[in-house]
C-alpha positions in Angstrom: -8.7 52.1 24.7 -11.0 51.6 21.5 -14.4 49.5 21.8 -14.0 46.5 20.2 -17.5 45.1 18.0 -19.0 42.3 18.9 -22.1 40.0 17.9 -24.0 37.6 20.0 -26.9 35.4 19.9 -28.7 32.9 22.8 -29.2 30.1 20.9 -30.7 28.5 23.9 -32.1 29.9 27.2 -31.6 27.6 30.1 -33.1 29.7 32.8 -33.2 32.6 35.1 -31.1 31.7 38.6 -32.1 35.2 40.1 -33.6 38.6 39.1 -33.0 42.3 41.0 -35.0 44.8 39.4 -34.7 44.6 35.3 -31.8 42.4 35.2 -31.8 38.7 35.8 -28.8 36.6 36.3 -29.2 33.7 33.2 -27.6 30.4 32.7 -27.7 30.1 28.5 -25.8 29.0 25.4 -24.9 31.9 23.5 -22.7 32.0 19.8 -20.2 35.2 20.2 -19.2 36.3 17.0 -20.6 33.6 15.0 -18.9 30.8 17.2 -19.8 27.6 18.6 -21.9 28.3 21.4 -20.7 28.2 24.9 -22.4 28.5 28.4 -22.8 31.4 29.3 -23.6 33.1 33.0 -24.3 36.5 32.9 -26.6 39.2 34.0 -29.2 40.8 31.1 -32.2 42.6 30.7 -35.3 41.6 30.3 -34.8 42.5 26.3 -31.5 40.8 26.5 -30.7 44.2 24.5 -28.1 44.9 27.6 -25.3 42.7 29.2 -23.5 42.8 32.2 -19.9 41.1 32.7 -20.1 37.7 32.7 -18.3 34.2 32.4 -18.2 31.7 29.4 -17.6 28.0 30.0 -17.1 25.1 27.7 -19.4 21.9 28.6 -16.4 20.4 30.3 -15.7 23.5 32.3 -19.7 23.3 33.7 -19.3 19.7 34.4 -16.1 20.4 36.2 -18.1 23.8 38.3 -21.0 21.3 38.9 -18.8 18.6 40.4 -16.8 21.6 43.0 -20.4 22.7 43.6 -22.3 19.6 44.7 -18.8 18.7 46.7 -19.2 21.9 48.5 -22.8 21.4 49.0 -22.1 17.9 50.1 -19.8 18.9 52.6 -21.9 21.7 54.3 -24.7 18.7 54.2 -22.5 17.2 56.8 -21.7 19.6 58.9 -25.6 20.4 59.5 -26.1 16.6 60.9 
């Protein structure tokens, strides 16, 4: 299977949600190929030179991950009173 070229670039760094070692586990917006940036969770270097697999959302799609989070938070919250 042939390695397909890619660009990227953060356009914006929201912040670090964990680290282990030289990789950190990121919440940013990052342009692949020279498109609209999306969110983007992923682990990286401290260079961000290297990438490790990852998921893309659209602002909708993060909305949508908060909302099943805080429900599943909210539920747990419950269950502890």
């Amino acid at each position: 299977m042939a390695t397909k070229d890619f660009t990227y670039e953060i356009t914006e760094e929201i912040g670090v949600i964990s680290t282990s070692g030289a990789w950190a586990l990121e919440l940013n917006k990052v342009s692949w190929n020279k498109k609209a940036p999306t969110f983007d969770l992923r682990k990286w270097t401290d260079d961000h030179e290297k990438m490790g697999k990852g998921v893309t959302m659209s602002e909708t799609e993060l909305r949508a991950l908060r909302d099943l989070i805080d429900e599943y938070l909210s539920e747990g919250d419950e269950e502890d009173a």
